[in-house]
N, C-alpha and C positions, 0 to 999 in steps of 0.2 A: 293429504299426507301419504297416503299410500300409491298415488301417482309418482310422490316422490321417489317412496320408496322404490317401484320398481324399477325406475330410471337409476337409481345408484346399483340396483342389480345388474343392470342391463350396462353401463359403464364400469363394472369391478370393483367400485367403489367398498359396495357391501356386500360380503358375503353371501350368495343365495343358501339359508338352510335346509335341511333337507326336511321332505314332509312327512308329516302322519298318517294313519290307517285312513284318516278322514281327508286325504289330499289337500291338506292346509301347512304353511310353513309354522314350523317351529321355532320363534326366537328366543335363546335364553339374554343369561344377566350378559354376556359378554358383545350381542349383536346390538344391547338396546343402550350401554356403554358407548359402543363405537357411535350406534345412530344420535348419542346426544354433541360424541365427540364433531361429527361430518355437521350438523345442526349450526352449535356454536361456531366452529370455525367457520361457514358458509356465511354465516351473519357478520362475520367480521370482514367479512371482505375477500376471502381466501375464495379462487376459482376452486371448481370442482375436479379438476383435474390433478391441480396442485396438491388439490386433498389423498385423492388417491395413490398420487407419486410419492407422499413422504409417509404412507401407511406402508404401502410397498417397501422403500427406504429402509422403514424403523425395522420392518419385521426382518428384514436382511441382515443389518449391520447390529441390531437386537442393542441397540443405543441410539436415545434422540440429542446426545451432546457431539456426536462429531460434524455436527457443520450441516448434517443433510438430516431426513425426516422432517417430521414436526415442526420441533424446534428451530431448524435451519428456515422453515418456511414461513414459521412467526416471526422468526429474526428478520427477514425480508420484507417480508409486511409490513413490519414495525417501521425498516428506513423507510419505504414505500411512502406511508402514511407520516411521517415526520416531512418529507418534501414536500407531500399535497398541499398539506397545512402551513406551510414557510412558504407557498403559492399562495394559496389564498390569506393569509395573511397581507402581503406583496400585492395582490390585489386589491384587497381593502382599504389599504392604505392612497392605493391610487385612485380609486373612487373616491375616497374622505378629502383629498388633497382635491380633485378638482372639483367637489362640492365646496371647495372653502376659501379654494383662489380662482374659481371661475372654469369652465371649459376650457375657454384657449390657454391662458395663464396655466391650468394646472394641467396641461398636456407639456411642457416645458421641465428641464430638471429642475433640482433645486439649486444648481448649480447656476441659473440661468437668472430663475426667477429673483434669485436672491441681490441679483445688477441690478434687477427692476425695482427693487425695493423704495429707494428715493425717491420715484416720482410719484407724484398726485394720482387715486386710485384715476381712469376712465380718461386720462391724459395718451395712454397709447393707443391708436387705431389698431381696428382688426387685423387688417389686412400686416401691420407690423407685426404682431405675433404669429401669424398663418406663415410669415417669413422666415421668422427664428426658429419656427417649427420646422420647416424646411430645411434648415442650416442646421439645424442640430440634428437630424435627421441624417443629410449629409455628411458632415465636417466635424462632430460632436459635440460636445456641451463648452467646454472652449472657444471653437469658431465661435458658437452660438451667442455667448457672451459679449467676447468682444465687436460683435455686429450690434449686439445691443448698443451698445456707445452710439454708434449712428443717431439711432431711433431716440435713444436720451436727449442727442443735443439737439434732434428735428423738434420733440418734445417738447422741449421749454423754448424752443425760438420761431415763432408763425411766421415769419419772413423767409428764415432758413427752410421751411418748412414746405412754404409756396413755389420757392426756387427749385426743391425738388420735386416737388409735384410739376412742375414743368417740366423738367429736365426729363424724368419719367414716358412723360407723353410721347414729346420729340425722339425719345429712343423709342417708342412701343411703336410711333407714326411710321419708322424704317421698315416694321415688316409686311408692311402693305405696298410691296409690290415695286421696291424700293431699290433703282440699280444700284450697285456697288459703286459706279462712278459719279452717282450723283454729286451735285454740289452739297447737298441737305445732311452727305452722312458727315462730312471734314464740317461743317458746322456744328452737326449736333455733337462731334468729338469735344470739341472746343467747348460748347457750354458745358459737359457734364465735368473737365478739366478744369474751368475757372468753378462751377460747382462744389466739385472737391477739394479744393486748394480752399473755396471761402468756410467748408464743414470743418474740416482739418484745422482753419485758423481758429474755429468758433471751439474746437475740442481741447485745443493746447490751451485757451482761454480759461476754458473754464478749469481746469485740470483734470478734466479725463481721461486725458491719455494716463498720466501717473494712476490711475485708479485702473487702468486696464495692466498696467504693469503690477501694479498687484491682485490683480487676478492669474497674470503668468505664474506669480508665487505661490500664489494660495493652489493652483493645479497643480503644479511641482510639488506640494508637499503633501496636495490626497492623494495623486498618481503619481507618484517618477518614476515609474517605467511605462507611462502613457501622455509623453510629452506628444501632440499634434503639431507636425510641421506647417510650415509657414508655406503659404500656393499665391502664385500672382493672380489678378483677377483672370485672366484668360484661363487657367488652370482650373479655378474655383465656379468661370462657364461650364467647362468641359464635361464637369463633375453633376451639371444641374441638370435631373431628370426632363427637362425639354430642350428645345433647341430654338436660337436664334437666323431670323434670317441671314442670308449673307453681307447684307448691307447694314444690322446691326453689329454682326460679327465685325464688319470693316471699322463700324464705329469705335467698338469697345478696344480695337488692336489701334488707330490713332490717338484714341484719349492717352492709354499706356504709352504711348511713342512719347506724347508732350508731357507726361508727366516724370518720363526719364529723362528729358530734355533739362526741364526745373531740376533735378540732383547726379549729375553726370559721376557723380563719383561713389553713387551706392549701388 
């Protein structure tokens, strides 16, 4: 205590009093007031510096309600302490959540998760959520969603499913060393084209599309001043924290070629 003590002397904190015949400090009631004042507020969180500007303050303006002193600096504290705690709060909750929907699952909004809802728990691969974590990361809870549709209808279809796990490879096969004019990339364009056209048929099937249009709704009506535009695949590359080789890039710019081909008029 009294180490403390002479460090609030030696910062201005406290008053040095002056001494007796017997060269020892003399404090009365008014030094040992302050030292409970400088005590309690240090326990509260108040720096020591803080403490000393709004004693300075008070003794000035000889008022702790105008804003400054004291008062002004418990006032600060207070909001101070009001946000920590709406943090950890915010964090707890994101702890609790992906204790309760999984690691990958509860790294996802709930905006996301909540797509994922119909299917069968341990029906979606890893690497599918490591995806939408990505996308939503990217493109935000939006994009993220309606990617999810993909993964729903790979999901419930093993067939659908194997086709892109081909498709997958044949593009991944491009960056190994793959020229741009090969015959392999206008092939592999071609499969992931009849690919998407067979996903696309399997999602109008089933009526997922209509359920991704209301998902446009339901964002419009938690955000509408945070409508996410629409990016063509080439765009939605561009945007992806790695990069493709040139002869995948080749690919992915003929698939989009044949797949404006199929609707010439949108």
């Amino acid at each position: 205590m009294r180490k403390a003590i002479r460090h609030y002397h030696e910062i201005g904190l406290l008053p040095e009093p002056e001494r007796g015949s017997d060269d020892r400090r003399r404090y009365g009631y008014e030094d040992m007031i302050r030292l409970l004042w400088i005590r309690r507020m240090a326990d509260a969180g108040i720096a020591l510096d803080d403490i000393r500007d709004a004693f300075t303050s008070d003794t000035a303006s000889a008022t702790a309600d105008s804003g400054d002193g004291v008062a002004g600096i418990l006032e600060r504290l207070e909001e101070t302490l009001a946000e920590q705690e709406a943090e950890l709060r915010r964090q707890r909750t994101a702890v609790q959540r992906m204790r309760t929907e999984g690691s990958r699952m509860g790294l996802l909004s709930d905006f996301v998760t909540e797509r994922l809802k119909s299917l069968p728990e341990g029906s979606l691969r890893q690497d599918d959520l490591d995806t939408l974590l990505v996308t939503e990361r990217i493109f935000g809870p939006l994009g993220a969603a309606v990617q999810a549709t993909r993964f729903i209808a790979l999901a419930t279809r093993p067939a659908l499913r194997a086709d892109s796990d081909s498709v997958d490879a044949a593009e991944e096969a491009l960056d190994d060393g793959v020229a741009v004019d090969d015959p392999r990339v206008a092939q592999v364009a071609a499969e992931r084209h009849a690919f998407e056209n067979a996903l696309h048929a399997a999602i109008e099937e089933s009526g997922l599309d209509e359920e991704d249009d209301a998902l446009f709704d339901a964002w419009d009506t938690q955000h509408p001043d945070e409508r996410e535009g629409g990016l063509s695949v080439l765009e939605a590359i561009g945007k992806m924290p790695y990069c493709f080789s040139p002869a995948r890039q080749r690919c992915i710019e003929l698939a989009e070629e044949l797949s404006a081909q199929d609707s010439p008029g949108i």
